[in-house]
C-alpha positions in Angstrom: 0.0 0.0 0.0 3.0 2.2 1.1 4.4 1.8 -2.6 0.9 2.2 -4.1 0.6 5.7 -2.2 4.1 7.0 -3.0 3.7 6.0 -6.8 0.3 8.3 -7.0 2.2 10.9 -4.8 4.8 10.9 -7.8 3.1 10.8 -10.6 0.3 13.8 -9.2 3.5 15.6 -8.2 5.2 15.1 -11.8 1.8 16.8 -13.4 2.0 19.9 -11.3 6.0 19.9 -12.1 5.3 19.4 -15.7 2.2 22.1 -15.6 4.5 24.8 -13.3 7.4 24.2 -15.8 5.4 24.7 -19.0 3.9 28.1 -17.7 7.3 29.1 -16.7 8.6 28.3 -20.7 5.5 29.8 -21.9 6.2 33.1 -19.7 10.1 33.2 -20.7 9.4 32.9 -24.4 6.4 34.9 -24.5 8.7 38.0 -22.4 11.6 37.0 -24.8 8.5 37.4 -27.6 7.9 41.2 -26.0 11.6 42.2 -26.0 12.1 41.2 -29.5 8.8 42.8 -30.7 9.4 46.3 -28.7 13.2 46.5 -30.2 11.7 45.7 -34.1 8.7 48.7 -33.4 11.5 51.3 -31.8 14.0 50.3 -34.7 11.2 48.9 -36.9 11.1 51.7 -40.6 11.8 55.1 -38.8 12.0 56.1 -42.7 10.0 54.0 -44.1 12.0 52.2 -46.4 9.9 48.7 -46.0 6.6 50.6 -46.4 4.3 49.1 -49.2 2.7 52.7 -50.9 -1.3 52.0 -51.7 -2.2 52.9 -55.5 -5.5 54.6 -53.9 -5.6 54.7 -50.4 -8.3 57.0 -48.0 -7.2 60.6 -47.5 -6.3 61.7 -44.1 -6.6 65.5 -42.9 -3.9 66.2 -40.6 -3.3 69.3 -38.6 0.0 69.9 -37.3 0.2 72.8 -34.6 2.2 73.9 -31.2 3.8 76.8 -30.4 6.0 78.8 -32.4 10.0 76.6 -32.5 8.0 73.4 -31.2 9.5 71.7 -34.5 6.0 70.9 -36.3 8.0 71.2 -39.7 10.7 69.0 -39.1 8.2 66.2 -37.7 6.4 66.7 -40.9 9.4 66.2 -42.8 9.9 63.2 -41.7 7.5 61.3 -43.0 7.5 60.0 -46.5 10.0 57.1 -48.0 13.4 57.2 -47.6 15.7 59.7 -47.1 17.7 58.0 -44.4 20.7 60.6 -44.6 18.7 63.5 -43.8 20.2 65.2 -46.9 17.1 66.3 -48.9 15.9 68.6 -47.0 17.5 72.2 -45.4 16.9 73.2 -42.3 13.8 74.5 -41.7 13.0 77.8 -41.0 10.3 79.2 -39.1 6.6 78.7 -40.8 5.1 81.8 -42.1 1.6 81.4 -42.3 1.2 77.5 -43.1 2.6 74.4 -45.4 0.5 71.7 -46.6 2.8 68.1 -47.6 0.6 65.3 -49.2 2.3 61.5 -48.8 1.7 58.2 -49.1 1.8 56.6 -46.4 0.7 52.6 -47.6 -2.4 52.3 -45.6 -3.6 56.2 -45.6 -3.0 59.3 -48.1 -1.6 61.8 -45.7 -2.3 65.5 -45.7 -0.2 67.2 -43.2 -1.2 70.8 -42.5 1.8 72.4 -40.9 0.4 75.8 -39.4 2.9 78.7 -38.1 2.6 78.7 -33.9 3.8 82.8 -33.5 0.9 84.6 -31.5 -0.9 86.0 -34.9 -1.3 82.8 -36.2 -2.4 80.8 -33.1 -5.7 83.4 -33.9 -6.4 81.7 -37.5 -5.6 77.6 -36.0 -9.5 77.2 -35.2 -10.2 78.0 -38.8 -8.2 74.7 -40.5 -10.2 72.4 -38.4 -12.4 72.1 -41.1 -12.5 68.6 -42.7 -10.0 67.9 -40.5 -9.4 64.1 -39.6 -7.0 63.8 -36.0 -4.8 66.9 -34.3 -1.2 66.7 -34.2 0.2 68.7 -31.1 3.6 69.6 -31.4 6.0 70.5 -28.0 9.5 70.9 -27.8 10.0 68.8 -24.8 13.6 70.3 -24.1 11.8 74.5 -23.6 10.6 74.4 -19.6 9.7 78.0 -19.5 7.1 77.7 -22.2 5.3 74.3 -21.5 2.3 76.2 -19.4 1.9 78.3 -22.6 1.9 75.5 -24.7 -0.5 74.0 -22.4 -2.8 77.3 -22.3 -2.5 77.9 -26.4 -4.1 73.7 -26.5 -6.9 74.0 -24.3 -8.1 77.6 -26.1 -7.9 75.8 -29.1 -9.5 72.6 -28.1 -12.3 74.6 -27.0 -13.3 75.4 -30.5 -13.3 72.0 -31.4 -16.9 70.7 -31.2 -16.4 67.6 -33.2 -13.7 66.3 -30.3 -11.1 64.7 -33.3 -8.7 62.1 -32.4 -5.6 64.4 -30.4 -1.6 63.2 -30.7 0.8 64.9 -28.2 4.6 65.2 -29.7 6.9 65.4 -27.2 9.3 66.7 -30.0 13.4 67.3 -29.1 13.7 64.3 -26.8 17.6 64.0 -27.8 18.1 68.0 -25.8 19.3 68.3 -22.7 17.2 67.9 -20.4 13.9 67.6 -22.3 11.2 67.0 -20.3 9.7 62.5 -20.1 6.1 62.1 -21.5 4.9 61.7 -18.0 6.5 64.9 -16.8 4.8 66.5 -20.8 1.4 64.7 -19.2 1.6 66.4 -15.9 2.0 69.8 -17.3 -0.3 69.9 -20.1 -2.9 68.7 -17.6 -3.5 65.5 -19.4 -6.4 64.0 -17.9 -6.8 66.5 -14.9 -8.0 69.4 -17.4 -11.5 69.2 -18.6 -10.9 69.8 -22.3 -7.9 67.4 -22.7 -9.5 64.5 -21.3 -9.2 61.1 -22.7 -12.8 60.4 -20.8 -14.7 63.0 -24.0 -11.3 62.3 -26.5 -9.1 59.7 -28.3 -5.6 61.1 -26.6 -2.1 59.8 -28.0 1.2 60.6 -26.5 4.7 59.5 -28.1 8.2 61.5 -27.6 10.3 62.1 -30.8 13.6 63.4 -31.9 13.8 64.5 -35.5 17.4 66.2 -35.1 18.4 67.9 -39.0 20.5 65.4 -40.6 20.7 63.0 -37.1 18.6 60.7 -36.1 15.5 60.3 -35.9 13.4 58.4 -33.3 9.6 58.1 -33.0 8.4 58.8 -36.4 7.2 55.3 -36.7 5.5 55.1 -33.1 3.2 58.5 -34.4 2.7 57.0 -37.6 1.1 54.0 -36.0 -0.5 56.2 -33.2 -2.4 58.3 -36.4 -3.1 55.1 -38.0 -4.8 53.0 -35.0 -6.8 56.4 -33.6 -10.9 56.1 -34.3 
């Protein structure tokens, strides 16, 4: 009976081994899984070399605004194919007024309107929201004193956004000394806490970028996807 006993002891032992030990493979390869998968989306196509281009895909609206040396046209810029060596374009000067780029970006056609953030033309943002698909906020993460301006310029304009579009939050200049984490760009521009920018009434994105003239450049392909998965 003794041997009887100790055999069942065993073999109900050896199945909770062999169950413990298959959740512990299946938790190693599915973290080894995440590793791999985070490293291919922060190196995945920050120039979207691999990208497939769409004879006729959808149109997208995009409007591209922050404060005045936030560096909305150098975030624009860096979207389209190629251009890995940073070489094609000069460095861009201040907008005057606005810019309009059209690309194709595989799944979407992508109409970026890059409008100047000086005081005069913060007056005329309200009137581009027409037809308008998702807002693009531009901050340069790395400029402290002007983060609580950047933060009142958004909420007057969200105010005069009655459709509540889709919102993405740029964190631009993350490669400057000390530029500011997207916790720290939360906490300021009252993410959450402020009644207008509110992911409870809105579809809110955040993603910190670097798009350094001729360096480079770091979560292009994070706000790509962020435009692309946002209602």
């Amino acid at each position: 009976m003794a041997l009887v006993w100790l055999q069942q002891t065993w073999n109900a032992n050896r199945v909770v081994i062999s169950v413990a030990t298959s959740v512990a493979t299946a938790a190693i390869a599915y973290s080894i899984y995440k590793v791999i998968f985070n490293v291919k989306e922060e190196e995945a196509d920050e120039y979207f070399e691999t990208i497939v281009l769409s004879k006729d895909p959808p149109n997208k609206k995009i409007l591209v605004i922050g404060l005045n040396g936030a560096g909305k046209t150098s975030f624009v810029r860096c979207f389209g194919k190629g251009n890995k060596d940073g070489k094609a374009y000069d460095e861009p000067r201040p907008t005057v007024g606005f810019n309009v780029k059209s690309v194709n970006m595989g799944s979407a056609l992508f109409d970026f309107w890059d409008v100047g953030g000086s005081e005069v033309c913060r007056e005329y943002w309200k009137q581009f929201l027409q037809s308008v698909n998702y807002i693009v906020w531009v901050v340069d993460a790395s400029d402290h004193e002007r983060i609580g301006e950047s933060r009142e310029a958004l909420i007057k304009f969200l105010q005069n956004d009655r459709e509540i579009r889709p919102l993405l939050i740029v964190a631009n200049k993350q490669d400057c000394k000390g530029a500011m984490k997207l916790s720290e760009i939360k906490k300021h521009l009252e993410v959450d806490t402020s009644t207008v920018i509110n992911k409870s009434t809105r579809d809110i994105e955040m993603v910190g970028t670097q798009t350094p003239h001729g360096g480079k450049r770091k979560g292009i392909w994070a706000a790509y996807k962020s435009i692309l998965e946002m209602s």
